[in-house]
N, C-alpha and C positions, 0 to 999 in steps of 0.2 A: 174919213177916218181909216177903211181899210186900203187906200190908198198912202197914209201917213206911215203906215204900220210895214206896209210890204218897202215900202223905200228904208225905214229904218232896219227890217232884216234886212236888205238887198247892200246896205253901207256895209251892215257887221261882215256881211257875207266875204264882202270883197275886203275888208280891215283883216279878216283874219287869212286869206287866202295873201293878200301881201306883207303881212306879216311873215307869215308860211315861207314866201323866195327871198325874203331879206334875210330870216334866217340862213339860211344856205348860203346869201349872198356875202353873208358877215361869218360866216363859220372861220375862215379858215383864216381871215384876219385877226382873229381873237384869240384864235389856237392853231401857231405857226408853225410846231413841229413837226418833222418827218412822222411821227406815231401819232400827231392827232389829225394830220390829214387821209393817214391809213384806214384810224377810225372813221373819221368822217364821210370817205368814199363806201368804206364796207356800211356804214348807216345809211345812204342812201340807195345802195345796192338792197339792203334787208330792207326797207319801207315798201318799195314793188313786191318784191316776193311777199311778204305778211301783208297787204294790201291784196295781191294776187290771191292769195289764199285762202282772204275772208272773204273775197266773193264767192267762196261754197259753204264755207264752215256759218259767218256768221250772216251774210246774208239768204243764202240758201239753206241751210242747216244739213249742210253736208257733210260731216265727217272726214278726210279722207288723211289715210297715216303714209302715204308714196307721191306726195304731190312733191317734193323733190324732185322725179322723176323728169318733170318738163323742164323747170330750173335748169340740172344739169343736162340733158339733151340738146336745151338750147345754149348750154356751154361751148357742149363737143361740137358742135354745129357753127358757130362762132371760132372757135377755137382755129379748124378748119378753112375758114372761108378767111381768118386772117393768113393763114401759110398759105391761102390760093393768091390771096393780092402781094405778101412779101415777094411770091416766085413770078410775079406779073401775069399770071393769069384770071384773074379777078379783077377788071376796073371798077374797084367799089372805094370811095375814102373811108377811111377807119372809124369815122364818127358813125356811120350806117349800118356798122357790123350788128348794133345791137339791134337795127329790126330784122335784120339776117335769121338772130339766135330767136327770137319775138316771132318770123311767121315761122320757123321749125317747133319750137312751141305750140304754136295753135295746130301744124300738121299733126304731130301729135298726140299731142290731145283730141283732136277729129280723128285718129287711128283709134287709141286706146279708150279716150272717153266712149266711144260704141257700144263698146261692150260694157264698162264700169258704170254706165247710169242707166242701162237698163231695169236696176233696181237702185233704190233706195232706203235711209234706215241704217241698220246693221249689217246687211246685205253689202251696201256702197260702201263701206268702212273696210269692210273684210276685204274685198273685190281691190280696191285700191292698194290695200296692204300684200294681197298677190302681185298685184302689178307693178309694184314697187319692187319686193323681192326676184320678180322675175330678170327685172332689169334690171337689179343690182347683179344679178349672178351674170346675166351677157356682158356684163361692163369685162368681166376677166376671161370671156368667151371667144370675143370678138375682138383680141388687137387689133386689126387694122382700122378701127372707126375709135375706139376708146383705150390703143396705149398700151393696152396691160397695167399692170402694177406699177411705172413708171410714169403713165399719164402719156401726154402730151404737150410740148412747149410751142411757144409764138414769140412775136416778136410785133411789139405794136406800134414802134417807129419805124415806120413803110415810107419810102421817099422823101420829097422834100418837105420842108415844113412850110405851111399855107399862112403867111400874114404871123411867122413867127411860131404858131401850133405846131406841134410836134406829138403832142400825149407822151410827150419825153419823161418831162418832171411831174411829178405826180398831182403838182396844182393845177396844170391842164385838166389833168385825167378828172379831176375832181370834177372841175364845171361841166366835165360833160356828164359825168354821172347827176351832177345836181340839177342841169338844163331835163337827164330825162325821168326824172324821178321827179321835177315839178309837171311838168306833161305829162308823165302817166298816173300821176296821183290826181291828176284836174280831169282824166278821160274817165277813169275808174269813179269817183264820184259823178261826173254827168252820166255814166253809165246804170249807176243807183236811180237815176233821175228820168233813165226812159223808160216805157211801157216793156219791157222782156227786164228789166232792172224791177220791177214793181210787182210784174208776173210771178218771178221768180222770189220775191216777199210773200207773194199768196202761198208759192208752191209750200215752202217753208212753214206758214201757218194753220193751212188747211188744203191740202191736198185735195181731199174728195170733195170740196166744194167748186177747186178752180175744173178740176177731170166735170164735174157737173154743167160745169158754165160753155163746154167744149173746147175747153184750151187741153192740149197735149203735155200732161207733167215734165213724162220723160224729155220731149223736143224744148222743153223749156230748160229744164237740169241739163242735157248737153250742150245747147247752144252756150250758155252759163260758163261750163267746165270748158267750151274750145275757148273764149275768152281769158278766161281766169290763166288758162294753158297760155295763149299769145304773152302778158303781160309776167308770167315766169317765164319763159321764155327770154325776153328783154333782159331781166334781172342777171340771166344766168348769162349773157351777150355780156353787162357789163362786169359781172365776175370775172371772165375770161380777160377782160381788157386791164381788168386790175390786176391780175397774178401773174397773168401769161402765162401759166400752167394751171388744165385743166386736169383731175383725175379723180378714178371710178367713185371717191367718198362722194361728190357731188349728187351722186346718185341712188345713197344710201342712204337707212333706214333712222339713223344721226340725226341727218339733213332733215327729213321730214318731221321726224319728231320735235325739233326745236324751232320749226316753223308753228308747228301744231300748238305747243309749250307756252312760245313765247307772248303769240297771237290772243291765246285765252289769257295771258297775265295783263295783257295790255287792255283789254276789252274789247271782245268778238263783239258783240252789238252796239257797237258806236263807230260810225269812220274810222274816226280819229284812233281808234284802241292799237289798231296796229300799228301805227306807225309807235308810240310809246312802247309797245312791244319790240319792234324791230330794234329798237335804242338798246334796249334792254340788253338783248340778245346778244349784242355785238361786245358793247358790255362784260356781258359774263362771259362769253365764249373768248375772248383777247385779255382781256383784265383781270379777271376772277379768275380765269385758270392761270393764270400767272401768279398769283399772289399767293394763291394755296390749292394744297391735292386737293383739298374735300370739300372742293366747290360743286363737283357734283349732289352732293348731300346740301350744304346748303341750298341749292338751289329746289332740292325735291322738298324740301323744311318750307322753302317761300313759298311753292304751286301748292303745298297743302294747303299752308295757313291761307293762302285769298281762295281758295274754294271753298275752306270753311266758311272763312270773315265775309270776302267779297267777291259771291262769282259773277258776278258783272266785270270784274277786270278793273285795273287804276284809273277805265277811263270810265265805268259807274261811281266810284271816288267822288274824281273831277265830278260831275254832272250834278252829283247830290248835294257837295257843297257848292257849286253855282247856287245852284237853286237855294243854297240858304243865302248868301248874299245879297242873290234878287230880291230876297223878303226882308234884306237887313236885320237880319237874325244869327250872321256869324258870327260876331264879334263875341258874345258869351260864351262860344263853347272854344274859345282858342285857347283858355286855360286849360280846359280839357285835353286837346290834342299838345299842348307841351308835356303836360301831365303824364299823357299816354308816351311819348315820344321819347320820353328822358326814363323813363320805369322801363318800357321796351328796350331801348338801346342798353342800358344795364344787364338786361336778360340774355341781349344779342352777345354782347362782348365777354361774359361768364360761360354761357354753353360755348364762345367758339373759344374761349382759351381749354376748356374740356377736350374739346371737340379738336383742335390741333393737338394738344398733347397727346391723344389717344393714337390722332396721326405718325406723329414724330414716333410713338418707341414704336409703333410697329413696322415703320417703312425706314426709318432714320436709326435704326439704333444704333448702326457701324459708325455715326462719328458722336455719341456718346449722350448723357441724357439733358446736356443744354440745350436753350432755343430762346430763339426769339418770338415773341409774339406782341405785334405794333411798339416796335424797337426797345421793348423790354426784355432783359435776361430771364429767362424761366427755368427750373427745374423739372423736368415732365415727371422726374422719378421722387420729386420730392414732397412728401404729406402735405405740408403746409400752403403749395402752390396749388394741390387737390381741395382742400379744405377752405383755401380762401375763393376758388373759384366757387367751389359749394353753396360759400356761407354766400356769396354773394347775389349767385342764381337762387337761392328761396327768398331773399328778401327783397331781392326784385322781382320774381314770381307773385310777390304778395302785396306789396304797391303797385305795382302792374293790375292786377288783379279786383284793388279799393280802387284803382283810377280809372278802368272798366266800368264799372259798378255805377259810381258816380258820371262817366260820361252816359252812358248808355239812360239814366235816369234825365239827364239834361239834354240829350238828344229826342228821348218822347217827350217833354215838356216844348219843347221847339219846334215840334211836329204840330203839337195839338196847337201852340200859338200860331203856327201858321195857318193851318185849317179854319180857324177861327175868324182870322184875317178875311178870306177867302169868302167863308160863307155872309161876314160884314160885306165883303166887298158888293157882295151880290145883292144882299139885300137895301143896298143903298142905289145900286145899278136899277133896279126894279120900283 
């Protein structure tokens, strides 16, 4: 029986992990354009880095607001070692540069993590956030290593092309970000899966009991942080290979933050979270700021509402409705979630016609008080465009609100039917 059991996870294991490279392998056939392989390279670049990341935040319960830091260092590092091979003095092929940027990462990180996990808590948080800022300020300190204000350019078609390769067009560059971003996402999980990976769960849970058992916290949180350092590192190798100019934002406090951001929306306690964050990210950061000023605001409106709603992240979401399906208990509440979905999205589309209008007269006024908002004509200065947004946002506030109500009443009823299950199941086991 527990042999039937371990082959049935051990199938799904391997179903979802090739799932996982077909994606990638199908991406860029489905979505051909010069902008969606842009995206697509920058999503696979952002899954290492939020992957990297959550190996302190959510498996270690590390805080840190300047892990940027290694990312972009192992930019500059990268950056560099491709102007050493363009001038011929580097024989390295261009596909290698990212573990080039990958062990200046982990160097690093073995520099600076020294001192930064000496403590942990609030301490680590703060500590990082110096060390972030430190090295955002040398980025404009130190031209000869980071540029100045202008950066630094490369050049990533270096010699012949091998078997047609070149990392010319950008659909090369892609498989190679996808080839290292299925690799580093398959080493980062078995890395969860060794004993300093397990350790490093205790440290997070109970500190003074693993310090009791004579395991070293700290030597545990650093070796952790050099790691977590090596694979940004990597990430910030293939940043460099994507842009071909690196500069000092890489290394600022921006960066960090919507690592930190993205990573909690996606869900820190689940693998899988950050990669849904990383999507995300890329997302708002390329799209949503294209589409409007006040996607900053938006986006601080959506971290609120999932730390009110869901801090477990879209990937506790996911999780909760598996679990109802396993129990064959979703189907009833799918009225519920249209319910919720269609009252919401009313709510969304009311506050953001508000919400751009307020935009327009104060930043747009010099071409006058028209706009567009999802290719309709709007008035920003006119009552009735204020007043139908209104009327519209309280009366989807308030179905929104019955449809709450009522889901929330049918999600404990779905609880207690499961439970119920459960405890039958057992007592028939026995």
């Amino acid at each position: 029986m527990m042999a039937t059991q371990s082959g049935l996870l051990g199938g799904r294991r391997w179903l979802v992990w090739g799932g996982y490279a077909l994606a990638m392998l199908a991406a860029p056939l489905l979505w051909k354009t010069s902008l969606s392989l842009t995206l697509l390279s920058q999503m696979g670049i952002a899954i290492i880095a939020c992957l990297a990341f959550n190996m302190l935040l959510g498996q270690g319960g590390m805080l840190s607001f300047g892990h940027a830091v290694y990312s972009g260092l192992g930019s500059f590092c990268a950056i560099h070692a491709l102007n050493l091979v363009s001038a011929g003095q580097l024989p390295l092929p261009v596909s290698l540069i990212p573990l080039v940027a990958g062990f200046c990462g982990a160097a690093f990180a073995l520099l600076l993590g020294w001192v930064t996990t000496r403590k942990a808590g609030t301490p680590f948080a703060m500590i990082t956030l110096g060390m972030g800022e430190l090295v955002a300020a040398m980025a404009l300190m130190f031209p000869g290593f980071f540029g100045g204000e202008g950066g630094i350019n490369g050049n990533r078609v270096v010699g012949q092309a091998v078997l047609g390769i070149s990392f010319g067009p950008q659909i090369q560059l892609y498989y190679l970000i996808a080839a290292y971003t299925l690799a580093c996402t398959a080493a980062m999980y078995a890395w969860t899966r060794t004993p300093l990976g397990r350790m490093l769960n205790a440290v997070r849970d109970n500190p003074e009991r693993v310090a009791f058992i004579g395991y070293d916290t700290r030597i545990v949180r650093y070796l952790s942080f050099i790691a977590s350092g090596f694979f940004m590192g990597i990430a910030g190798g293939l940043a460099a290979l994507n842009f071909e100019i690196v500069t000092a934002e890489v290394v600022g406090a921006a960066r960090s933050g919507a690592y930190l951001l993205f990573t909690f929306l996606g869900g820190a306690g689940f693998f899988f979270g950050p990669i849904i964050g990383a999507v995300l990210m890329v997302l708002a950061l390329v799209l949503l700021s294209e589409l409007t000023q006040a996607w900053l605001l938006y986006l601080g409106l959506v971290f609120t509402l999932m730390v009110m709603v869901a801090p477990g992240g879209i990937a506790s979401l996911v999780m909760m409705n598996l679990r109802l399906a396993g129990f064959g208990r979703l189907g009833p509440l799918l009225a519920g979630y249209l319910a919720l979905a269609g009252t919401g999205l009313t709510v969304l589309l009311a506050s953001g016609a508000m919400i751009e209008m307020v935009y327009h007269l104060r930043l747009n006024q010099a071409v006058g008080p028209r706009m567009k908002f999802l290719g309709a004509q709007i008035d920003a200065q006119g009552l009735d465009a204020w007043f139908g947004a209104g009327l519209v946002l309280v009366v989807g506030l308030a179905l929104f609100e019955l449809s709450r109500r009522r889901f929330v009443a049918q999600w404990g009823e779905t609880q207690a039917a499961i439970e119920t299950d459960l405890v039958a199941g057992k007592a028939v086991a026995r």
